[in-house]
N, CA, C and O of each residue as an XYZ file, in Angstrom:
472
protein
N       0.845     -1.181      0.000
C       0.000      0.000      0.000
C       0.886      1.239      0.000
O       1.870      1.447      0.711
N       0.411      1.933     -0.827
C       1.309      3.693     -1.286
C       0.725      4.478     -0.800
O      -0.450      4.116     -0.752
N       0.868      5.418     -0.377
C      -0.102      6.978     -0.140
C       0.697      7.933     -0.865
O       1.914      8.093     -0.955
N      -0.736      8.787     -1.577
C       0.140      9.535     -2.774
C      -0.630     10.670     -2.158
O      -1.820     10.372     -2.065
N      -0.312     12.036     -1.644
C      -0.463     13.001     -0.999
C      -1.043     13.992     -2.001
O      -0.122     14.391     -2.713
N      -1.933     14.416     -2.259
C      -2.605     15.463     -3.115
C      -2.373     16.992     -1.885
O      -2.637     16.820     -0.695
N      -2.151     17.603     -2.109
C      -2.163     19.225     -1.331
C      -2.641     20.371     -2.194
O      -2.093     20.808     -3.206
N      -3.919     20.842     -1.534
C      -4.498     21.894     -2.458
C      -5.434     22.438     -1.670
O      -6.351     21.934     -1.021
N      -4.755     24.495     -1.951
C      -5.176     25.327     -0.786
C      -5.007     24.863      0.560
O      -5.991     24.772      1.295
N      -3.944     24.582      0.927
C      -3.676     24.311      2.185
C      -4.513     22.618      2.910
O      -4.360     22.185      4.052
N      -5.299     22.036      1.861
C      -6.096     20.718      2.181
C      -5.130     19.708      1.815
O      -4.325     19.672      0.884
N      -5.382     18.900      2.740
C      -4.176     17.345      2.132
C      -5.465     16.001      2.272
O      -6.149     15.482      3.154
N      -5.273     15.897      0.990
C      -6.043     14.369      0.581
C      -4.778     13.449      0.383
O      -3.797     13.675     -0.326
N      -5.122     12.017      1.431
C      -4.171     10.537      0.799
C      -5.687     10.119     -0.192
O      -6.912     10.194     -0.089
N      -4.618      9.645     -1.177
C      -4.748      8.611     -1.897
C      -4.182      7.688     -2.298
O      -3.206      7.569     -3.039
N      -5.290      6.479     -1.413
C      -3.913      4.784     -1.514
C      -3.941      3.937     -2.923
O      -4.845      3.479     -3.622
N      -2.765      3.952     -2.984
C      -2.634      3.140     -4.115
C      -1.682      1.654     -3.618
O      -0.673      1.445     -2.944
N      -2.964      0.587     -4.618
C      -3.068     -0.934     -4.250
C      -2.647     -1.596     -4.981
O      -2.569     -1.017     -6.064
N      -2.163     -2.947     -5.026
C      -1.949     -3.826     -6.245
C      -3.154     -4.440     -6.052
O      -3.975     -4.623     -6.951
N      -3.320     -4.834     -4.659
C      -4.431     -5.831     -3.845
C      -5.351     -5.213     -3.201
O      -5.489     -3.996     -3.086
N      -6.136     -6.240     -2.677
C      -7.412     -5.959     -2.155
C      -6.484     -5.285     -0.390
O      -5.438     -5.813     -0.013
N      -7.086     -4.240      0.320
C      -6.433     -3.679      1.234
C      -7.770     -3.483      2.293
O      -7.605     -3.307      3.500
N      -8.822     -3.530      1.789
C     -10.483     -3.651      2.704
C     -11.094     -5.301      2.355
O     -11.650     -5.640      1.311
N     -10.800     -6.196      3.585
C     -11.319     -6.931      3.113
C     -12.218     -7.711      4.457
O     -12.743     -8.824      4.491
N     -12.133     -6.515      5.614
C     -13.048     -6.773      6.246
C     -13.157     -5.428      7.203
O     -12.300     -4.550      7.106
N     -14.275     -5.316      8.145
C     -14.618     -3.900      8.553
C     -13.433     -3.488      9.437
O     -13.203     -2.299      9.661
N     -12.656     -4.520      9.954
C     -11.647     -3.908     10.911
C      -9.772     -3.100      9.842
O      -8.801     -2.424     10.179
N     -10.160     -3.624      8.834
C      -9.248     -3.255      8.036
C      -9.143     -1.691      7.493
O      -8.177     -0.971      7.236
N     -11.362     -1.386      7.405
C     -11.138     -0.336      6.815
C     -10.995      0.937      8.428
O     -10.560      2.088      8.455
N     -11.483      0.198      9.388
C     -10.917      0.823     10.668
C      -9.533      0.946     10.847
O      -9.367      2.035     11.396
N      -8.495      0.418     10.677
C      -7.015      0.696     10.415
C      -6.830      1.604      9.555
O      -6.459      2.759      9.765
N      -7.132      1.010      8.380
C      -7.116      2.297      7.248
C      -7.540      3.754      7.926
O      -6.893      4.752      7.606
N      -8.098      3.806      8.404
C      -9.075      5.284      9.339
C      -7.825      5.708      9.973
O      -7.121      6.690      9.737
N      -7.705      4.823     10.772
C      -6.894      5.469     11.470
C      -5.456      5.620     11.520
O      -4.931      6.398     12.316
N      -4.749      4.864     10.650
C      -3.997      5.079     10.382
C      -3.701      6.627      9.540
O      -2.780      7.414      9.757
N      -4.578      6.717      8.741
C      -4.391      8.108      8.114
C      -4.840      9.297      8.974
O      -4.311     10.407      8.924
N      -5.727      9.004      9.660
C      -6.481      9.741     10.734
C      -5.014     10.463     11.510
O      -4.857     11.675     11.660
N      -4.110      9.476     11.905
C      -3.322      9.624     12.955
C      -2.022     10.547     12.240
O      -1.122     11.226     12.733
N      -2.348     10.263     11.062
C      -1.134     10.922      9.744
C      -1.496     12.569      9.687
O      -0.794     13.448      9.188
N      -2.660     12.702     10.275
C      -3.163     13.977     10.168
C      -4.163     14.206      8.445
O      -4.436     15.269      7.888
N      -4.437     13.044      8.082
C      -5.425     13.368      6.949
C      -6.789     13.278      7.397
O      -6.762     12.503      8.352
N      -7.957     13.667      7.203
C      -9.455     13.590      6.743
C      -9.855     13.687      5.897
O     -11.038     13.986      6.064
N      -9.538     13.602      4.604
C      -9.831     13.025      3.382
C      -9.337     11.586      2.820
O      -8.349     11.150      3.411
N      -9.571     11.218      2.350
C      -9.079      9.999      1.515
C      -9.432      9.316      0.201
O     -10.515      9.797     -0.132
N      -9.145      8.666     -0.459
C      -9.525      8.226     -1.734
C      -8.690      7.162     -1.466
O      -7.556      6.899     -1.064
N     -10.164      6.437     -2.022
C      -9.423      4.570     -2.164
C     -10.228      4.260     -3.417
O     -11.252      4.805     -3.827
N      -9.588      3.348     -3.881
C     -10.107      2.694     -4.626
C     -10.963      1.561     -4.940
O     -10.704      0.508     -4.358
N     -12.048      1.592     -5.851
C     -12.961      0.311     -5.411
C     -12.134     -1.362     -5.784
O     -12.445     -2.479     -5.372
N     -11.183     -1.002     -6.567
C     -10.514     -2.709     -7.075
C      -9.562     -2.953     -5.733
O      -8.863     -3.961     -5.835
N      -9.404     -2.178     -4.440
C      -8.871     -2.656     -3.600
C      -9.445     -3.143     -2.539
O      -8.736     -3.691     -1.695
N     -11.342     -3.014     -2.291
C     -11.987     -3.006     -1.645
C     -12.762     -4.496     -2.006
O     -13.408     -4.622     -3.046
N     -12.611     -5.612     -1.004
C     -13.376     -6.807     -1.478
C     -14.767     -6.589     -1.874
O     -15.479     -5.896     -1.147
N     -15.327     -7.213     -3.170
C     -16.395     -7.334     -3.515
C     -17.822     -7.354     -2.168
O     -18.846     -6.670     -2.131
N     -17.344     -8.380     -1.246
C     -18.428     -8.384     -0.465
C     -18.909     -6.731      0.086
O     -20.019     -6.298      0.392
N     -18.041     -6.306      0.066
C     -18.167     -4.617      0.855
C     -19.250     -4.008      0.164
O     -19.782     -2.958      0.526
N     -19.627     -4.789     -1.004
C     -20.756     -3.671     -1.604
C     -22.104     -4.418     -1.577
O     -23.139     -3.853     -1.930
N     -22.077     -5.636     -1.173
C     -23.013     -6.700     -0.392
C     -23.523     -6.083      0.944
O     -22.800     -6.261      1.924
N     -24.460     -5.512      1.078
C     -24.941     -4.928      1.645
C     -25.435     -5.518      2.864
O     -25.391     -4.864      3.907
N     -25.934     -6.773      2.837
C     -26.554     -7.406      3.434
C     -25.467     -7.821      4.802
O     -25.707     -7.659      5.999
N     -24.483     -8.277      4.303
C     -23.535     -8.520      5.381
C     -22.919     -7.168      6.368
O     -21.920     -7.320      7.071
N     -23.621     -5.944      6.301
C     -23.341     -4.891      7.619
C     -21.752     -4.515      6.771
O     -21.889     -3.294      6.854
N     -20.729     -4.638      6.222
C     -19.458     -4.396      6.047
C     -19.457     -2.989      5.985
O     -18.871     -2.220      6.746
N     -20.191     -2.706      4.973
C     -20.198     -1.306      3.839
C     -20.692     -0.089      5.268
O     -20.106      0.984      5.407
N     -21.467     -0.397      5.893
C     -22.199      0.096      6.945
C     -21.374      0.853      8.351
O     -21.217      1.937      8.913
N     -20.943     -0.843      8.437
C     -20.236     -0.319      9.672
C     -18.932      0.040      9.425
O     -18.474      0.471     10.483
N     -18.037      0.078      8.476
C     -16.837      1.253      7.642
C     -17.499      2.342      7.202
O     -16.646      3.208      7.395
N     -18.166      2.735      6.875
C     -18.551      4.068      6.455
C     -19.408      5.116      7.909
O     -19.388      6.332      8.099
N     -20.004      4.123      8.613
C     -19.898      4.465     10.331
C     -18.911      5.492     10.442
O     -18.976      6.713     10.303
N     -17.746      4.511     10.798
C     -16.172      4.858     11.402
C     -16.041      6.133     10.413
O     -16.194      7.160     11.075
N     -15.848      6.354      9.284
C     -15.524      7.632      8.265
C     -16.468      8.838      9.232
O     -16.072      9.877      9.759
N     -17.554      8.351      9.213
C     -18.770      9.717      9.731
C     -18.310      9.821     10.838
O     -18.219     11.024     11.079
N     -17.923      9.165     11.760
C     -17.700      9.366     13.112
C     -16.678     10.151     13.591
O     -16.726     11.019     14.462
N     -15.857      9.807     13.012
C     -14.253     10.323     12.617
C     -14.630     11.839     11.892
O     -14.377     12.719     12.715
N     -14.884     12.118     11.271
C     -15.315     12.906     10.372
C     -14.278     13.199      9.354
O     -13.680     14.271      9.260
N     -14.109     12.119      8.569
C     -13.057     11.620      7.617
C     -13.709     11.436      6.122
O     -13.811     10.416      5.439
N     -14.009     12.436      5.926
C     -14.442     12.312      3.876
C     -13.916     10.959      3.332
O     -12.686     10.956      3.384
N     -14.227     10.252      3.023
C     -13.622      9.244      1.668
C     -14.503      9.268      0.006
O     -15.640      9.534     -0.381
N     -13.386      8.884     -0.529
C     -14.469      9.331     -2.188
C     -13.805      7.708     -2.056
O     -12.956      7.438     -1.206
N     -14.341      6.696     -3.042
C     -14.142      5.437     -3.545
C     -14.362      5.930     -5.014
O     -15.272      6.687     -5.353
N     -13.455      5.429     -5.801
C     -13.304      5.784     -7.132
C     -13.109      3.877     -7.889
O     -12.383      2.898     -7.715
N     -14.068      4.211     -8.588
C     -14.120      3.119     -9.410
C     -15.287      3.071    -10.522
O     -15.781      4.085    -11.015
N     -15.619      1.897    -10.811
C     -16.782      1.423    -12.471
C     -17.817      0.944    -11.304
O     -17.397      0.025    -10.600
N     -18.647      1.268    -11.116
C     -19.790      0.777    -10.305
C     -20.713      0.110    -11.599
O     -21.778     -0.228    -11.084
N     -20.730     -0.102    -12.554
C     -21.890     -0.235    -13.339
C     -22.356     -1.906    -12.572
O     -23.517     -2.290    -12.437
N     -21.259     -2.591    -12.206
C     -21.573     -4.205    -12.334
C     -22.353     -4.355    -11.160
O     -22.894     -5.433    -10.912
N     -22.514     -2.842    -10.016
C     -23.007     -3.550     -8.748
C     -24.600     -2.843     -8.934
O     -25.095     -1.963     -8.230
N     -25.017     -3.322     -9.746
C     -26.706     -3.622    -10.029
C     -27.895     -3.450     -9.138
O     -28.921     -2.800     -9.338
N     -27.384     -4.476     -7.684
C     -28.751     -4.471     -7.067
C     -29.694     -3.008     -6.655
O     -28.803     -2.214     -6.356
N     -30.509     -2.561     -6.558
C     -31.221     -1.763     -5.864
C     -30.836     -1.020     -4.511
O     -30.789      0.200     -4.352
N     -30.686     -1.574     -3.982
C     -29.667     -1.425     -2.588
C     -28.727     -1.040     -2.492
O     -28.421     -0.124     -1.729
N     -28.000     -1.617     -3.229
C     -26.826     -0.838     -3.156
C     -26.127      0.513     -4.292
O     -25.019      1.047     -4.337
N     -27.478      0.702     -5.156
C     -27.798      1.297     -6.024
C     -27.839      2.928     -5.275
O     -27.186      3.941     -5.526
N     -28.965      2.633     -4.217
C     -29.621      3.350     -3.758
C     -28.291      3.970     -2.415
O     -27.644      5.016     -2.455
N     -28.269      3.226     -1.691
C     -26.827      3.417     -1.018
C     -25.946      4.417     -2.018
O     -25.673      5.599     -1.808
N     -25.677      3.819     -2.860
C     -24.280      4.853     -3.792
C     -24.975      6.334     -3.353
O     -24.627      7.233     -2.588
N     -26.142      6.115     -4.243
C     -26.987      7.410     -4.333
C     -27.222      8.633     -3.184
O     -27.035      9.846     -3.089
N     -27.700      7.633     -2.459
C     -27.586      8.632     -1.041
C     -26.534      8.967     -0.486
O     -26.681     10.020      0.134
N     -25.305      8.452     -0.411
C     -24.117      8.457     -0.040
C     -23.530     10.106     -0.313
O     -23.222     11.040      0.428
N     -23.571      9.869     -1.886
C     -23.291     10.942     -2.632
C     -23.621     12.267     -2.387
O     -22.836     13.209     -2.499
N     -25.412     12.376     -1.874
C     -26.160     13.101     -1.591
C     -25.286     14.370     -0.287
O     -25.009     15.568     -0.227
N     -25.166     13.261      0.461
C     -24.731     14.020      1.629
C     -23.279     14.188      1.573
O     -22.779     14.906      2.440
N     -22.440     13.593      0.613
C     -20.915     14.255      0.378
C     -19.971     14.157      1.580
O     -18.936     14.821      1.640
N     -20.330     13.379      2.453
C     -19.802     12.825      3.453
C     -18.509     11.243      2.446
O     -17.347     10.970      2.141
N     -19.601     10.866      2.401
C     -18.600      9.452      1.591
C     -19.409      9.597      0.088
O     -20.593      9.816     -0.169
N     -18.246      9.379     -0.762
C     -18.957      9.797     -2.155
C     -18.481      8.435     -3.290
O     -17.377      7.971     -3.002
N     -18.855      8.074     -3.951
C     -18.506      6.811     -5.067
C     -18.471      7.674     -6.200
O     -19.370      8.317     -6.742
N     -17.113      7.550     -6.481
C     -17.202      8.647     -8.032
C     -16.784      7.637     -8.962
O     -17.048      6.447     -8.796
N     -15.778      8.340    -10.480
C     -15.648      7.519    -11.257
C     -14.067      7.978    -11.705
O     -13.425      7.560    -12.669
N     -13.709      8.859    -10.804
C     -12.027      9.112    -11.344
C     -11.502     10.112    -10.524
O     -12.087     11.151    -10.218
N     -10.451      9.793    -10.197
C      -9.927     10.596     -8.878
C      -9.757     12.630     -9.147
O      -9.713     13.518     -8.296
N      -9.705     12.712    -10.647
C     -10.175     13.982    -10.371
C     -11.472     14.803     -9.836
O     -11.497     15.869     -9.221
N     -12.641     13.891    -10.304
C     -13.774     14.060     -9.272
C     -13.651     13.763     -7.987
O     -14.590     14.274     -7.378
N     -12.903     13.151     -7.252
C     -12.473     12.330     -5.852
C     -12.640     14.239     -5.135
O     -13.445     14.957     -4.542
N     -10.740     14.280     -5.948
C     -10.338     15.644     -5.421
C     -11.726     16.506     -5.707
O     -11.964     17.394     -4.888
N     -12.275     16.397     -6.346
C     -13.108     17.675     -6.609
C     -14.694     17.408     -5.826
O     -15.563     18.158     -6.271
N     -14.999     16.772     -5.106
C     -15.802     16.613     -4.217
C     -15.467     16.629     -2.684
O     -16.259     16.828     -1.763
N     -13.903     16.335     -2.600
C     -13.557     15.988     -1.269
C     -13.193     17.820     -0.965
O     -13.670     18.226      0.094
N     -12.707     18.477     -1.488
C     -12.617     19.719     -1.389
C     -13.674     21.118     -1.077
O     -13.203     22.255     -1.054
């Protein structure tokens, strides 16, 4: 795992860069938190090809209780990736609202990342 430091107007966004999956269960993306948390960031950008598939399986609480920890923290994350394949309704609707409130956002390319997290 890389952290590539974006700085703009005095704001510092990490963005991790993965070969591998780096969320592959809720206590992971709690490290992740805080580890950057502790780095002095509140922004972040991850990527969705590093984030296990189940995370967008809604049903299993994952997606829920990591995006918890972000709000709580009060730690922006954008997830940047191709959402087209995750179909269901639910988690359709999730993206959607997510977005809404700009707290945690699902975009489609890290220049939107930066440009929402800002």
């Amino acid at each position: 795992m890389q952290i590539e430091t974006h700085q703009i107007n005095g704001t510092y966004i990490a963005e991790i860069h993965s070969e591998g999956i780096i969320l592959q269960t809720a206590q992971d993306g709690v490290e992740i938190l805080g580890n950057l948390y502790y780095q002095g960031f509140d922004k972040i950008i991850l990527q969705e090809k590093s984030i296990t598939p189940e995370f967008f399986d809604l049903k299993n609480g994952m997606a829920g209780e990591v995006l918890q920890k972000f709000s709580n923290y009060r730690v922006r994350l954008a997830i940047v990736g191709d959402f087209l394949p995750y179909t269901g309704k639910s988690i359709q609707a999730f993206m959607h609202e997510s977005n809404q409130t700009r707290h945690i956002n699902f975009v489609d390319s890290v220049a939107k990342a930066i440009e929402v997290l800002l």
